[in-house]
TORDO-6645 format. One record per residue (C-alpha): x, y, z; residue in three letters. Coordinates in steps of 0.05 Angstrom, whole numbers, plus 5000, padded with zeros to 4 digits. Example, Ala and Ser with C-alpha at 12.3 -4.5 7.8 and 13.67 -1.06 7.14 Angstrom:
BEGIN
524649105156Ala;527349795143Ser;
This chain:
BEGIN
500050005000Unk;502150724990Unk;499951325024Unk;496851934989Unk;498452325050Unk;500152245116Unk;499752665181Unk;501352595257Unk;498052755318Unk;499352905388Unk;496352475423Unk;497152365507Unk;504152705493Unk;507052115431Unk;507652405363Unk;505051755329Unk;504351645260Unk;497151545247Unk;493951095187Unk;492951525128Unk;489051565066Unk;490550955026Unk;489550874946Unk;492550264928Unk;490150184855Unk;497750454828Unk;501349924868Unk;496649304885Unk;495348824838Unk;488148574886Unk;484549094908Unk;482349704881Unk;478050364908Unk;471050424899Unk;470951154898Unk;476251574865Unk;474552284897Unk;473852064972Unk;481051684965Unk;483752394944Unk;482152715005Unk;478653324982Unk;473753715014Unk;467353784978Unk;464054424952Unk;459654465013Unk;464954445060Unk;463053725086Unk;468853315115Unk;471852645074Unk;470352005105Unk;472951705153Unk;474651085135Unk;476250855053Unk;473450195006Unk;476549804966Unk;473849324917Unk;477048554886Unk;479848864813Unk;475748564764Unk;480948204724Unk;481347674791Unk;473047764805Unk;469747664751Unk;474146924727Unk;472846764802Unk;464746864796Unk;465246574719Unk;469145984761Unk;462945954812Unk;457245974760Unk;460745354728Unk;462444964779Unk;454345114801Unk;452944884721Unk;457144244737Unk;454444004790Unk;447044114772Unk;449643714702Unk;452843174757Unk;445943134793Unk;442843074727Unk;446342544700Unk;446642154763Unk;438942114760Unk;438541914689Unk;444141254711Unk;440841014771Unk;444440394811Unk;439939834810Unk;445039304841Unk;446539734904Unk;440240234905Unk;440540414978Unk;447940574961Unk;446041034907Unk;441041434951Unk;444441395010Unk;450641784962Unk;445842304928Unk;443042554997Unk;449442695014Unk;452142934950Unk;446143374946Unk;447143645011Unk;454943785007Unk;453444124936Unk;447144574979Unk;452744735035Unk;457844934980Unk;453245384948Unk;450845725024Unk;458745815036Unk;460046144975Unk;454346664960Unk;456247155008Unk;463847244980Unk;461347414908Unk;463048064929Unk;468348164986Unk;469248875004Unk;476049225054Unk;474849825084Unk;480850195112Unk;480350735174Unk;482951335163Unk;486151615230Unk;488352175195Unk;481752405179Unk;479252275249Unk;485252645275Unk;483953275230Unk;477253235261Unk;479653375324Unk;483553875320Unk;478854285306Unk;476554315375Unk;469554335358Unk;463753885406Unk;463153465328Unk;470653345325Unk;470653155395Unk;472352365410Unk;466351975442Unk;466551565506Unk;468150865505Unk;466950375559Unk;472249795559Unk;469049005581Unk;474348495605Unk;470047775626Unk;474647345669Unk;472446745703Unk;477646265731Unk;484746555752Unk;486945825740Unk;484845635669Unk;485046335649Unk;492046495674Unk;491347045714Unk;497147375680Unk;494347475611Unk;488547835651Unk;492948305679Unk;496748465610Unk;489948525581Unk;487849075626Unk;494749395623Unk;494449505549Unk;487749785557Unk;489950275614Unk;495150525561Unk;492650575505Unk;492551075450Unk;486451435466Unk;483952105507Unk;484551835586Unk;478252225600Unk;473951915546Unk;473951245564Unk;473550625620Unk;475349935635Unk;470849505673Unk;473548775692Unk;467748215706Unk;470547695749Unk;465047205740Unk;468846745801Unk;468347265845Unk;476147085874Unk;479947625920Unk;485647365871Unk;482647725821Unk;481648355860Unk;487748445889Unk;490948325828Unk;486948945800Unk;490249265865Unk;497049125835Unk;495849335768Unk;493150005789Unk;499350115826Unk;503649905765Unk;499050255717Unk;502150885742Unk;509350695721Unk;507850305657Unk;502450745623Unk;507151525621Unk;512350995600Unk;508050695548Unk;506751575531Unk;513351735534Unk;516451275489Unk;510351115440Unk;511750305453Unk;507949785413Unk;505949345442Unk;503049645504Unk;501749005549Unk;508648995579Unk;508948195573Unk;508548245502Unk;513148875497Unk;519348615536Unk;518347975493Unk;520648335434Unk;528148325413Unk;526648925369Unk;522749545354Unk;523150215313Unk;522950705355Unk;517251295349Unk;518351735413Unk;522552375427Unk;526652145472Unk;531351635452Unk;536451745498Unk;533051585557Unk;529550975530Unk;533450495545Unk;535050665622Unk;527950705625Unk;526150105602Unk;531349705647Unk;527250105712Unk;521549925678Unk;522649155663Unk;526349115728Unk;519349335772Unk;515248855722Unk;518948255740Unk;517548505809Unk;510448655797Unk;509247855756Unk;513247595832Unk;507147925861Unk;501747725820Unk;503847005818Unk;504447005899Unk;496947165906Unk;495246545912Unk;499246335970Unk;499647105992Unk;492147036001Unk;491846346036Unk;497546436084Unk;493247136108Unk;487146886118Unk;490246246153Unk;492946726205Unk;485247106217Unk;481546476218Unk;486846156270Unk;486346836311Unk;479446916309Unk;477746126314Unk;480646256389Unk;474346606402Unk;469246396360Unk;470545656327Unk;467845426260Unk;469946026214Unk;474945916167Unk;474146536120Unk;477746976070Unk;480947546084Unk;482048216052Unk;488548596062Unk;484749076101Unk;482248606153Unk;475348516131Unk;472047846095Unk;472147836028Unk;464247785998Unk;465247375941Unk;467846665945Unk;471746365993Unk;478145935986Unk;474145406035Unk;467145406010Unk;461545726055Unk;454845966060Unk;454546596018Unk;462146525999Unk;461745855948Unk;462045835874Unk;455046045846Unk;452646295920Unk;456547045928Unk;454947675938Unk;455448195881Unk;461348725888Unk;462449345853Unk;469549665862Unk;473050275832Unk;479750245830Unk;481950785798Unk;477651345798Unk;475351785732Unk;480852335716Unk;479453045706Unk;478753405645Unk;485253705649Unk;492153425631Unk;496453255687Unk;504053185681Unk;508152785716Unk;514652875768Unk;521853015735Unk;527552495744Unk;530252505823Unk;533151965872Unk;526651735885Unk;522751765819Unk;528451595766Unk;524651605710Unk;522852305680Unk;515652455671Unk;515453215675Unk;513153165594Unk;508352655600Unk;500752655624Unk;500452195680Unk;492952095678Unk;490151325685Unk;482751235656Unk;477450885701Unk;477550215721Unk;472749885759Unk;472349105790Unk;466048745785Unk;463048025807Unk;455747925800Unk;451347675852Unk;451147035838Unk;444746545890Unk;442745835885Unk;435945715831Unk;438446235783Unk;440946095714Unk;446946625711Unk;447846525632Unk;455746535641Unk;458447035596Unk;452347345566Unk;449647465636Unk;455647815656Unk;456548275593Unk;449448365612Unk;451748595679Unk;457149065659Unk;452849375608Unk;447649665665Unk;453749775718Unk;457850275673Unk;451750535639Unk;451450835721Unk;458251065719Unk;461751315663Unk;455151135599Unk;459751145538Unk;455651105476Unk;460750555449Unk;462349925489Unk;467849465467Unk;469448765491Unk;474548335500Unk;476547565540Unk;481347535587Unk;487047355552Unk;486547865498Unk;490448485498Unk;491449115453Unk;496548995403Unk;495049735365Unk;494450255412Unk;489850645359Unk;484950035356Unk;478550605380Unk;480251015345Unk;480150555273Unk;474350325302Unk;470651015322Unk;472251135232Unk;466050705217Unk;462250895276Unk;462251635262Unk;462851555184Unk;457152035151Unk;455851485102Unk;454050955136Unk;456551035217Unk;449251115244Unk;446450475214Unk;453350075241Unk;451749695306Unk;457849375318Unk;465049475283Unk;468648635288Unk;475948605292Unk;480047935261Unk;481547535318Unk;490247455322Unk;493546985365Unk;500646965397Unk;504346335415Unk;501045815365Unk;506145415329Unk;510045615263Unk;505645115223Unk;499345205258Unk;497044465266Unk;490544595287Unk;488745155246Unk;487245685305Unk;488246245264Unk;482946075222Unk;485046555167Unk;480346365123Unk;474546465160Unk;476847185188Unk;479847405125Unk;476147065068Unk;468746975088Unk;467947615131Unk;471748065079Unk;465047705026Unk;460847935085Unk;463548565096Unk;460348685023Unk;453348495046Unk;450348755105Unk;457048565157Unk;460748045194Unk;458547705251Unk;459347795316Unk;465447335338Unk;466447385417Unk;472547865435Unk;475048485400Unk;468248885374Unk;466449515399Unk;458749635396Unk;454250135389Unk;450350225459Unk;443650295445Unk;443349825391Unk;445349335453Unk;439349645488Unk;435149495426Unk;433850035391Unk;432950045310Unk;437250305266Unk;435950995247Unk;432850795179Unk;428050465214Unk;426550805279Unk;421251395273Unk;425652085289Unk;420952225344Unk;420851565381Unk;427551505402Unk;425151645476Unk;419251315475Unk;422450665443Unk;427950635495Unk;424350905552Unk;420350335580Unk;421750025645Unk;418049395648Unk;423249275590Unk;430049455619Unk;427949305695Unk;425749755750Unk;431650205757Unk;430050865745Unk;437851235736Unk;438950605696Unk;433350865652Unk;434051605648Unk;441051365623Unk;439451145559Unk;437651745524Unk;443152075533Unk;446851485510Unk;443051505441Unk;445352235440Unk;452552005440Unk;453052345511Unk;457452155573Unk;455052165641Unk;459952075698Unk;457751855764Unk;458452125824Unk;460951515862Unk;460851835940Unk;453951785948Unk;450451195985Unk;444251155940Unk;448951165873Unk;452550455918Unk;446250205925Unk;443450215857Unk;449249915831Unk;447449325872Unk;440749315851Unk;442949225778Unk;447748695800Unk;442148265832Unk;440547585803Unk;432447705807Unk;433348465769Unk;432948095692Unk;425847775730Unk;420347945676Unk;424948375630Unk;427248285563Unk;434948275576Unk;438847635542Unk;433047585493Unk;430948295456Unk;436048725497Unk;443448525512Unk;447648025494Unk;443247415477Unk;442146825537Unk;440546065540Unk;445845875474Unk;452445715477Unk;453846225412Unk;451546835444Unk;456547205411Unk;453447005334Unk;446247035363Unk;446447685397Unk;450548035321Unk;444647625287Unk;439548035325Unk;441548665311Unk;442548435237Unk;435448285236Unk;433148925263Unk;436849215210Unk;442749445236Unk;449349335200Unk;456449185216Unk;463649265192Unk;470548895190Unk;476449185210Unk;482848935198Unk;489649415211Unk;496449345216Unk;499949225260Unk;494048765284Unk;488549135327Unk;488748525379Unk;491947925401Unk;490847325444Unk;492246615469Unk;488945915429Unk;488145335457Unk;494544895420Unk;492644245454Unk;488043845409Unk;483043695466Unk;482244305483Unk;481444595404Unk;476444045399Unk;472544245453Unk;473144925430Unk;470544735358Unk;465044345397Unk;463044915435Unk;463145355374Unk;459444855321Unk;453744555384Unk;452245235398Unk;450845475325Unk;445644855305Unk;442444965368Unk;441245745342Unk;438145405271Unk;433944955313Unk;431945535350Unk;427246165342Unk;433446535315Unk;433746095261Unk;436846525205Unk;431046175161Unk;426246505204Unk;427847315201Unk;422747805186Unk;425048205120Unk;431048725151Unk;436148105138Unk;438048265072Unk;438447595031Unk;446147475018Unk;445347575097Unk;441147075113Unk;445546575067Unk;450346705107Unk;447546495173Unk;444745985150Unk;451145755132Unk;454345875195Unk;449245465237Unk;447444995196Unk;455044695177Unk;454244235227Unk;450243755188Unk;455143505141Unk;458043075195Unk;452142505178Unk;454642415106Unk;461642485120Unk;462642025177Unk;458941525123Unk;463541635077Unk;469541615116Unk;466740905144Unk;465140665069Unk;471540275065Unk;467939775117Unk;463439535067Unk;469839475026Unk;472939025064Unk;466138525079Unk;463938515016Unk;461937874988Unk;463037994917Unk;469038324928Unk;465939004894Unk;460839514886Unk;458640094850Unk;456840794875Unk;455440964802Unk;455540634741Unk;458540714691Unk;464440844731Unk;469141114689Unk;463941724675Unk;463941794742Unk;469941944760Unk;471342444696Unk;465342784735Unk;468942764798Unk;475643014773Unk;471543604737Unk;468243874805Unk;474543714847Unk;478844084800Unk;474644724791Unk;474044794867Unk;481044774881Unk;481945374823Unk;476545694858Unk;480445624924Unk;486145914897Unk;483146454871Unk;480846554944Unk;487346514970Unk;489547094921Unk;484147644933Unk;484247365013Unk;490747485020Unk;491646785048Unk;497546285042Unk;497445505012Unk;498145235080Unk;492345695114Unk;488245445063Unk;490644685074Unk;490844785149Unk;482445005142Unk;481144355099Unk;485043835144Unk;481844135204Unk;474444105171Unk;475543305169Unk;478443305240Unk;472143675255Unk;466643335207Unk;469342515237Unk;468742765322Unk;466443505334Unk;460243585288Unk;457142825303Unk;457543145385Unk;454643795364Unk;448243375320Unk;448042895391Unk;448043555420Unk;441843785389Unk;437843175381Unk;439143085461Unk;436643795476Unk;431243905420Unk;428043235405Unk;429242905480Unk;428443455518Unk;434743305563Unk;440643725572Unk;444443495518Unk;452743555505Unk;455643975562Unk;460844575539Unk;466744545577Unk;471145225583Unk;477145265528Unk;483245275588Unk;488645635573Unk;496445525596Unk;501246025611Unk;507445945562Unk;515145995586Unk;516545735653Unk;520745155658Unk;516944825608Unk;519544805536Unk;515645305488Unk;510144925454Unk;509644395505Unk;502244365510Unk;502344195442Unk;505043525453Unk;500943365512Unk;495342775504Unk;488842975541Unk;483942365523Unk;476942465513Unk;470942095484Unk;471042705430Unk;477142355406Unk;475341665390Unk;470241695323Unk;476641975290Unk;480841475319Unk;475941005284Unk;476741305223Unk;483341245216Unk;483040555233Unk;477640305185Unk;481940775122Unk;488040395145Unk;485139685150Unk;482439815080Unk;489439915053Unk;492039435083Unk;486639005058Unk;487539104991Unk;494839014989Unk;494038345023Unk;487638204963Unk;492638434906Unk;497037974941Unk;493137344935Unk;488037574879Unk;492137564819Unk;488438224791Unk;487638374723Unk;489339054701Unk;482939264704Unk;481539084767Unk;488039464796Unk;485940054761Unk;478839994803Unk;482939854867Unk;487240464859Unk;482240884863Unk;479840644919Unk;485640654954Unk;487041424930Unk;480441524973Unk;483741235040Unk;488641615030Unk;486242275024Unk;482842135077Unk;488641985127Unk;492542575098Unk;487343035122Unk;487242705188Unk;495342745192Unk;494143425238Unk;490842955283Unk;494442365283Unk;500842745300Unk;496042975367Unk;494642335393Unk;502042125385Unk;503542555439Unk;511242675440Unk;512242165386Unk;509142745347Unk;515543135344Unk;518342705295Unk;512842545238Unk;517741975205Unk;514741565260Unk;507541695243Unk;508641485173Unk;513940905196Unk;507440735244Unk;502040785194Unk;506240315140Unk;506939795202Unk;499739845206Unk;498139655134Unk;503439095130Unk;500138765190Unk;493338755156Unk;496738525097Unk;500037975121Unk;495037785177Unk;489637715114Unk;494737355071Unk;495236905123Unk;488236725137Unk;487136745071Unk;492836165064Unk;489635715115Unk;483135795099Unk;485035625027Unk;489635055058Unk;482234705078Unk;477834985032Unk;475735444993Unk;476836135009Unk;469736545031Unk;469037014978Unk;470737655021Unk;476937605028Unk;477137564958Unk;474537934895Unk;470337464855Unk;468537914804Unk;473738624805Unk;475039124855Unk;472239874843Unk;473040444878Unk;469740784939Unk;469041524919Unk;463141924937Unk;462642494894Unk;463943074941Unk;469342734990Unk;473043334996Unk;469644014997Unk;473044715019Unk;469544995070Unk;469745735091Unk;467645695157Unk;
């Protein structure tokens, strides 16, 4: 890309280079601008300001071959469908319709996956029009309040150390301190938690004027000091490194603290319960630092202090800073570092655990977004709210502000409900085994949806618009004069009045800070912590994030979808956000299973994408449809993987999926072909590479033999049965380094009933080889017939190549070293082979052999005609 122009702004006292107007139709050979005149930057006639953010367009020379490529691979496979019909099986009918339910349904799916990327749009933020916005100092130019959600739950499988980094990088980031807050939901309600918050405040005031001073990236120190190298943007280079060695030097000090907690905690409240058991026996509480008991739950489990039973707690920890700038102390003996340049201002942060009693349904993390949502609409009511897990921190210190450029776009910012950031991840391994970046769902099929009407809502890193939360319709929609009367009623949103009055001036973009010393303002932040305030409401189902699904994060973006609203993609560099996968296959499975259960449940559901009124624009509803319905394929697939069983038992020794065969497979080679061109043509305008494309397909089959068949359990438990059906387990999450060796977990074997139908997979497509070698063996096969059995055996292969991620996972440390997989694997055929040559011999040696363990008549293959599909989500 190359920049038309490019500006800097001062912002919280760095000079950083801010993302510019960008016309890349000179340079890039992909993407092209839609519109000429806004890339140029010039002010209209009537003095309106350029947008603020920039869309580009797939050049036609790569979109129109890859539509021409999907209309004939569409044209092909109705032909296929066609023909099949005309040459119906009569030897193995229920073969034949058992193939074309599944062929028809894989060819359905394809289609749903690739309608909505007919027309994939990017859309660039411009921070250099934002930032000439501002400095015109007028109440429009002004930058809106944003209100910062971090969910936490467990300190144990959510390390509590990425939580910490996560809340660092918000604390510094590249936004004005007075504008914005971060509100932590510890949904365990742990003092560990807490007083870890206690730490980081006290930190926060060291790290964030460093972070201002020196213009670092990135700003969660974990990540920073990680780094071997880093251009340098600040003023002062001279001082940066002495700086940093103070600075590095206190962090260690400050991770010796946080990882202490634990025992920290413990060994305190040991020493209260032991003094105070000497008067009164039976307690055995936790303890605050300050002496008191700690409401939420306790380390020993009691009344009011267990998981699930708790108090709710509301705690500010660092209060909202004035209006004016505030500059630090210079260097001296005791404050080294010199601040006297830098505004030493830290933005709100506030500590909350719900109330949490016996008999309710809490809804996990919906419930507690749902909690935040009404606690900082009390204190600080930003008109944007962005989210983010635990272990996510801000990689881009300008990640608002790109994200305030469609928000308060002319064009289309009122209409846009949420703005969805790619999700990045740090610490997976060079080859990405098990596909956790999951490029080409983030950066193929929401780039197509970016064209339509937005991408869906994926979890972490998306900043919303607050009223559409509360929800409101889209302006388009919503009768000018109704705004108060559509947001003002209370038997919707509960019986808190200052909750209420809030919301219209949060539809007016306005920010309302709290006045925190007051006991009534205490109290009704309590109120709107209680478990029985959602009693009779509408929040988790037309206001809020959406309960009772395991997807609440694609349910809640499909609601506002179908009210109209629309969303955008943003994707900057360097990345907006980062995090931590899962790299243990157990826990990617589970992950997957949580992911995939959760979305058939939504098409079984009331929010069944089938189902929405006429808002959700077509390509939309495609789209979702896809997404939730995916799921299925498992039925035919796991069929087809297991086909080789009928292979091997046989009594003729063959069968026909289709006759005539040969015709059959010039049809298969066709289809196969074209969609690989078409993925490659995907991989170009996508920006993706060959192995995150071959990563997406192994992983689909790892998926399509264990995951999905859970997720379809799942749903027949739940929807036909009536019972509770597949429980979702938390994805846990390990802290890297240590005295462990990097990429340890990867190598670890967690066994699990997910992992056994692809186990059996693998077993049945390895029997068959070895089957067949030990048949040629003793058959004496015509030429024919090995041309029948090759093809076959090309199918049990293909299949085992795309299970090789998997394989390698189960091997555990053997895994390292894949010569021993394949070493293992060749074994594995050679034993069938010579254990059937060897029945075969004494059978023979007595009688005849049974005619399975021969082939009578030939040997033909076992190819179903969409065995390998590319799937975009």
């Amino acid at each position: 890309m190359s920049a038309a122009a490019a500006v800097t702004s001062w912002t919280n006292g760095c000079w950083s280079p801010a993302a510019t107007r960008v016309n890349d139709g000179g340079k890039d050979d992909v993407w092209v601008a839609v519109d000429e005149a806004d890339v140029s930057g010039a002010r209209g006639s009537d003095g309106v300001r350029p947008p603020l953010f920039q869309t580009y367009k797939v050049k036609g020379s790569i979109l129109h071959p890859y539509r021409f490529l999907i209309l004939a691979r569409l044209i092909a496979i109705v032909a296929f469908f066609a023909w099949r019909v005309r040459h119906k099986n009569r030897d193995g009918a229920w073969l034949w319709t058992m193939s074309m339910a599944g062929d028809v349904w894989f060819g359905f799916s394809w289609v749903l996956n690739q309608l909505p990327k007919l027309n994939p749009i990017k859309r660039v933020a411009d921070l250099a029009a934002l930032a000439d916005r501002q400095q015109h100092g007028t109440s429009s130019g002004e930058l809106p309040g944003v209100d910062v959600f971090v969910t936490t739950v467990d300190p144990v499988d959510e390390p509590i150390l990425y939580t910490v980094n996560s809340i660092l990088s918000i604390l510094a980031a590249d936004y004005p301190v007075d504008r914005y807050a971060c509100y932590l939901s510890d949904d365990g309600g742990t003092l560990v938690h807490y007083e870890a918050m206690v730490e980081v405040a006290k930190f926060a005031e060291l790290w964030v004027p460093f972070c201002r001073k020196h213009c670092v990236e990135p700003r969660a120190p974990e990540s920073y000091f990680a780094m071997k190298t880093q251009a340098y943007r600040g003023g002062v280079a001279g001082e940066l490194m002495s700086d940093r060695r103070r600075v590095r030097r206190e962090y260690e000090e400050f991770k010796v603290r946080i990882d202490s907690l634990f025992s920290t905690i413990r060994k305190r409240s040991d020493a209260y319960n032991r003094a105070k058991n000497g008067k009164d026996d039976g307690e055995n509480a936790t303890w605050m630092a300050d002496g008191t008991h700690w409401p939420g739950t306790w380390f020993e489990p009691a009344e009011n202090h267990r998981k699930g039973q708790h108090a709710g707690i509301v705690q500010v920890m660092l209060s909202h800073p004035g209006e004016e700038p505030q500059l630090g102390m210079p260097a001296s003996s005791g404050h080294p570092l010199d601040f006297s340049a830098v505004d030493v201002r830290l933005p709100m942060l506030v500590y909350i655990a719900r109330e949490k009693r016996p008999g309710y349904d809490h809804q996990k993390k919906a419930g507690a977004m749902n909690v935040m949502l009404r606690v900082s609409a009390l204190l600080s009511n930003a008109p944007f709210v962005i989210n983010f897990d635990g272990d996510h921190y801000i990689n881009n210190s300008q990640a608002f502000r790109a994200a305030l450029c469609f928000m308060l776009d002319r064009r289309h910012g009122d209409d846009t409900a949420f703005v969805q950031f790619p999700q990045r991840f740090d610490d997976v391994d060079p080859t990405d085994r098990y596909c956790n970046h999951n490029r080409v769902f983030f950066d193929a099929t929401l780039l197509g949806l970016n064209g339509v009407q937005g991408p869906s809502y994926v979890g972490t890193g998306c900043m919303f618009r607050r009223v559409a939360l509360y929800g409101a319709d889209p302006p388009r929609w919503r009768p000018e004069d109704d705004d108060a009367k559509a947001l003002g009623c209370p038997g919707r949103y509960g019986n808190s009045m200052p909750f209420i009055n809030t919301i219209p001036a949060a539809a007016s973009q306005e920010r309302s800070i709290a006045s925190l010393d007051e006991t009534a303002a205490m109290a009704e932040l309590e109120e709107v912590m209680a478990c029985a305030y959602e009693d009779g409401t509408e929040w988790g189902d037309g206001v809020g994030w959406v309960y009772d699904i395991a997807t609440e994060d694609v349910v809640t973006g499909f609601r506002l979808h179908r009210k109209g609203w629309r969303s955008m993609y943003c994707d900057m560099e360097p990345d907006a956000f980062r995090g931590t996968a899962p790299i243990n296959l157990t826990e990617r499975l589970y992950q997957i299973l949580r992911w995939s259960g959760g979305s058939l449940e939504m098409f079984f559901s009331r929010n069944c994408p089938l189902l929405a009124g006429r808002r959700l624009r077509p390509m939309q509803r495609v789209a979702y449809t896809n997404m939730t319905a995916y799921p299925v394929s498992a039925l035919f697939m796991v069929v087809y993987d297991l086909l080789p069983v009928i292979w091997l038992s046989h009594h003729h020794g063959e069968f026909h999926i289709q006759k005539p065969f040969p015709m059959y497979v010039a049809y298969l080679v066709a289809v196969i072909a074209m969609i690989e061109v078409i993925g490659l043509v995907e991989i170009r305008w996508a920006g993706l590479t060959l192995l995150d494309w071959w990563r997406n397909e192994q992983f689909y089959m790892i998926g399509a033999t264990g995951v999905y068949p859970a997720a379809v359990l799942h749903i027949v438990l739940k929807r036909v049965l009536g019972l509770k059906g597949v429980r979702f387990k938390l994805t846990a999450k390990q802290l890297a380094g240590g005295a462990r060796e990097r990429f340890a977990e990867l190598y670890d074997v967690h066994w699990s009933p997910l992992l056994a139908p692809t186990v059996v997979v693998m077993a049945v497509n390895v029997a068959a080889i070895g089957a067949a070698a030990g048949k040629a063996v003793v058959g004496g096969w015509t030429a024919a017939q090995l041309a029948g059995a090759s093809a076959g055996l090309v199918f049990n292969v293909w299949v085992l190549v795309l299970l090789y991620p998997f394989a390698l996972g189960i091997m555990g440390r053997w895994g390292k070293r894949p010569c021993a997989l394949f070493a293992l694997l060749v074994a594995a055929c050679a034993a069938v082979a010579a254990g059937f040559v060897a029945v075969h011999a004494v059978l023979a040696a007595g009688s005849a052999a049974p005619s399975w363990l021969g082939w009578s008549r030939g040997a033909t293959a076992i190819l179903p005609s969409s065995w390998r599909l590319k799937r975009g989500f």
